[in-house]
N, C-alpha and C positions, 0 to 999 in steps of 0.2 A: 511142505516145501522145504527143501536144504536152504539151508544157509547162504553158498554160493545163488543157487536159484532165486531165493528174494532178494539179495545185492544186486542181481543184474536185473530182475525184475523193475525195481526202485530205479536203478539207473537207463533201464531201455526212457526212461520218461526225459530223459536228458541227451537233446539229440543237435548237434552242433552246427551253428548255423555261421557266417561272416556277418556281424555286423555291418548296416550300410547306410543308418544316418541316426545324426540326434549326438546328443551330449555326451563326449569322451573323456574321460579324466587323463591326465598326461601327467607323469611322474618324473621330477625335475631330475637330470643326468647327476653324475659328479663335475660332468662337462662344463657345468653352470656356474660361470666364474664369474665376477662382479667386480669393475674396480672402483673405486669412489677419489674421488677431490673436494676439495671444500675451502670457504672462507670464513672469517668467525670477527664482529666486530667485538675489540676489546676496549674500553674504555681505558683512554688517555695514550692506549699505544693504536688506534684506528684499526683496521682492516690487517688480520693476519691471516696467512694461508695455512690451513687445518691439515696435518702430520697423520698418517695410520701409525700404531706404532700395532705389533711389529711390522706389518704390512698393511697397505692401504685397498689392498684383493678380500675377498670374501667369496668360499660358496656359498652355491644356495642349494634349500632342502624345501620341500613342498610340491606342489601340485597347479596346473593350468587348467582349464577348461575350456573346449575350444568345441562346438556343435558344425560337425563335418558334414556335407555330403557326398558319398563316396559310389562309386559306377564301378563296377567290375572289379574293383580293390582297390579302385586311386581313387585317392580325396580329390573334387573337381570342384569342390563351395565350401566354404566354413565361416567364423564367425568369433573369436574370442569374448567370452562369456566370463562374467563373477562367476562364483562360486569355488573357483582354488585359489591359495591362500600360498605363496613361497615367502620366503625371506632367509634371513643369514643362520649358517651353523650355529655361530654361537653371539657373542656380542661382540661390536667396533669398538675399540678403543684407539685413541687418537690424542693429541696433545697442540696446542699452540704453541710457539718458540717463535723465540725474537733473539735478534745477536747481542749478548752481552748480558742481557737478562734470564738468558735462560728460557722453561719452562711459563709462559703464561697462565696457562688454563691447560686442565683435561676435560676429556670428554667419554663419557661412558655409556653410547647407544644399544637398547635393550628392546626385546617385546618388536622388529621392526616386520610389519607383513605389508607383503605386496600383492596385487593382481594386473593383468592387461586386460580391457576391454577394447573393440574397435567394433566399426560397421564393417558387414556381411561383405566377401569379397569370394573373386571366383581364385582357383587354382591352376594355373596355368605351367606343367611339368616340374610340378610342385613348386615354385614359386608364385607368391601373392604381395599383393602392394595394397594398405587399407590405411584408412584414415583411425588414428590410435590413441588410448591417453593412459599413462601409469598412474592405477591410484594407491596412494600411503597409506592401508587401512588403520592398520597402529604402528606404538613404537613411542619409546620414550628416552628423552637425554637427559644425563646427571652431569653439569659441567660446571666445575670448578675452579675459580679464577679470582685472585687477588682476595684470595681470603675466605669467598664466601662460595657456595652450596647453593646452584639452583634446578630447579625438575620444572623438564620443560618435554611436552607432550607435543608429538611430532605426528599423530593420526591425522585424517580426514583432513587431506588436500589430495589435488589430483590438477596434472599434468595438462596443460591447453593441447587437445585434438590436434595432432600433426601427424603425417604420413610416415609410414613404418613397411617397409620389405623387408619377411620372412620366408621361411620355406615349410612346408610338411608332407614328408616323403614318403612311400612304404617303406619297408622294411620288416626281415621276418615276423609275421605274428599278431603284425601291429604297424604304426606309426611313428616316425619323433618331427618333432617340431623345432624348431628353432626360431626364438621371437627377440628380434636384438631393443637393447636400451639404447639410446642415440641420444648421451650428452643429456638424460631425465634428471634437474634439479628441482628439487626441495628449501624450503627454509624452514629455520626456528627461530625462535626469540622469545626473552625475555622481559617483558616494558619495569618486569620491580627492577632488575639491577642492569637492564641496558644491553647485556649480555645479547649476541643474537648474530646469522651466517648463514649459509647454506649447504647443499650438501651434493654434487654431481657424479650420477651414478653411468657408468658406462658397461658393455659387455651385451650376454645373449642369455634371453632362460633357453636352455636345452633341453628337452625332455622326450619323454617315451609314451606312447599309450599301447597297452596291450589289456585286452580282456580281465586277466588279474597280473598284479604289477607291484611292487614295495621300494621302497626307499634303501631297505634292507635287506643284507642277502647274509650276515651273519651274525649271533650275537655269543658274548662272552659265557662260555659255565661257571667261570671263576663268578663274575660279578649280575649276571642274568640280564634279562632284555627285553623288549617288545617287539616281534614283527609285525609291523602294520601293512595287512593287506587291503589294496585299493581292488574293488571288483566294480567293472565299468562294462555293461554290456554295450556301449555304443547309441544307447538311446533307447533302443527297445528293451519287451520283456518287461518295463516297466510295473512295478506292482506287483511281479511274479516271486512264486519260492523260491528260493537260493538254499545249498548247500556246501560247503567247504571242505572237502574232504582230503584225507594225509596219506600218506604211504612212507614208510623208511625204509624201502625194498626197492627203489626207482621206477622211472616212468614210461621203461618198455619191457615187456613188448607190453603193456597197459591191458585194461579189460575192454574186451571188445561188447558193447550192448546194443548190439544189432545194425541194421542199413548199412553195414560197412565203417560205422562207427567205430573208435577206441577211444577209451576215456583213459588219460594219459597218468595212468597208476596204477600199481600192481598191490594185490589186495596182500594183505601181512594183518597182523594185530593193532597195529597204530592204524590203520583203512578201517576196521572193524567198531576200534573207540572213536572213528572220530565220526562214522554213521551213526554210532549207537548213541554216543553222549555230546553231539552238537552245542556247543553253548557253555561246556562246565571246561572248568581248567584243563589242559593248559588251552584250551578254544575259546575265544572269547567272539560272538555274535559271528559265529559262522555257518549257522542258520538261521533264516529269517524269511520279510520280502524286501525286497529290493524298493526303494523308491519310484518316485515317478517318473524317474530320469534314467533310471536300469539302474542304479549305483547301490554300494553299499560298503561299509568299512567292518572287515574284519582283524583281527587279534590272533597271532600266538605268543605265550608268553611264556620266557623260559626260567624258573626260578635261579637266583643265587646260590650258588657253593655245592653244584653237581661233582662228582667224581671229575677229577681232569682226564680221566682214560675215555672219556665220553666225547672228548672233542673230536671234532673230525667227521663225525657222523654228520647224516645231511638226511632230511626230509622235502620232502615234495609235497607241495599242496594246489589243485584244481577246484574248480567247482562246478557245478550245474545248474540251472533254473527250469522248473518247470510251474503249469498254470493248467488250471480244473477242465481247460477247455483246448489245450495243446501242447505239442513238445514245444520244448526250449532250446538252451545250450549248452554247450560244454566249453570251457576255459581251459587257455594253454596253462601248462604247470607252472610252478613259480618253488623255486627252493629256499632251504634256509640252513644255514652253517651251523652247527656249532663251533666255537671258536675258543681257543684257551682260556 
């Protein structure tokens, strides 16, 4: 058997199907903007209103989960679900001020993850109306005021059940969602030194679901990086093989593996390593089985201090699932930059 002949062989078992219910992963936009306000009580100056410095906005980076029912392509029922984890790029810093004193206290919030859960609700041309609650999974404050240094742990509270309208729409490929925060506060405190406020988040997680999906679409050669790929069949396939496979050649006119099929990659030498050495650098768990929920998280990793004449170039990566007792699927492609 050539070579070509057993690639297509191995991929006729990968045969693409729409996803039409069960647990989706949705990958939060850049869209996903977050403002916050806050009070902080200070001893001997009472109640001050808490400053973002330099801004009081935040992305957000992470993932939702949201168990769809979907008819002909349109989600018609879903359900917001644990299991994805968003919160902020990087950390909130903030400060308390008073006039004539100055600088009160800072505040330096770290470690902050979020999720939405609600009850099952139907879809009504993509709009839905459910009853919802944000929970704080972690997340920790270092704040500093009149002298002293306190760590104060902001996890494990969660928002009283209140009704929340969002929307989750098609769009090529896939899904986005849009889940607004309406006014979600939080508090902290601390009982050794008095210290303690709250924290009101307002805005929308925005996100995407598609078959395979990343947070990332480029990473530096100068300084290297991780793409983390989400592969989310949609619910099914659960348990089944998975495969990740590369192309530096692009994604048409792709390999056709039968029924009218094309698997959206053109076969080159990085197609070849990435069938033949699944799993070894730079792949990191891009073969395996998928969970019981279709899901599974792969890796590419680009190392540190490549040639800069390297930038620019773009890789494409797909995958497939197959299982001992039927075909599976094939995944829209997903690219990755390199970047200066």
């Amino acid at each position: 058997m050539t070579r070509f002949a057993r690639v297509s062989y191995v991929l006729a078992l990968l045969v693409a199907v729409v996803p039409a219910q069960g647990r989706h992963v949705f990958v939060m936009d850049s869209g996903s903007a977050i403002t916050y306000t806050g009070q902080m009580q200070v001893p001997l100056f009472g109640t001050q209103p808490i400053t973002g410095q330099p801004s009081n906005q935040f992305n957000v980076q992470g993932t939702a989960e949201v168990d769809l029912t979907v008819v002909a392509g349109v989600p018609t029922a879903g359900q917001l679900v644990s299991g994805g984890v968003a919160g902020p790029t990087g950390p909130l810093n903030a400060v308390v001020s008073v006039p004539f004193f100055g600088n009160l206290a800072t505040i330096s919030i770290t470690g902050v993850t979020l999720d939405v859960t609600s009850t099952p609700f139907a879809i009504n041309q993509g709009a839905f109306t459910t009853m919802a609650q944000v929970n704080l999974l972690s997340g920790s404050a270092v704040v500093t005021a009149l002298g002293s240094t306190s760590n104060i742990t902001l996890g494990g509270q969660a928002t009283p059940p209140s009704s929340l309208s969002g929307t989750v729409t098609t769009v090529p490929g896939g899904y986005t969602a849009s889940i607004p925060l309406n006014n979600v506060t939080f508090t902290f405190t601390d009982p050794a030194s008095g210290l303690g406020g709250n924290l009101t988040l307002a805005g929308s997680f925005v996100s995407t679901y598609r078959p395979l999906n990343s947070a990332t679409q480029g990473v530096s050669v100068s300084t290297g990086g991780v793409q983390t790929l989400q592969l989310s069949t949609g619910g099914a396939f659960g348990g089944d093989q998975y495969l990740v496979l590369a192309s530096g050649s692009g994604t048409s006119p792709g390999l056709p593996i039968g029924g009218g099929l094309v698997l959206p990659l053109n076969i080159d030498p990085w197609f070849l390593q990435s069938l033949q050495s699944p799993n070894v650098l730079p792949f990191g768990n891009t073969g395996g089985n998928l969970d019981s929920l279709g899901r599974a998280i792969a890796t590419i990793t680009v190392p540190s201090g490549l040639p800069p004449s390297v930038a620019g170039l773009t890789f494409d990566f797909a995958y497939g699932t197959a299982s001992a007792t039927g075909y599976g699927m094939v995944s829209n492609p997903f690219s990755l930059v390199l970047l200066p």
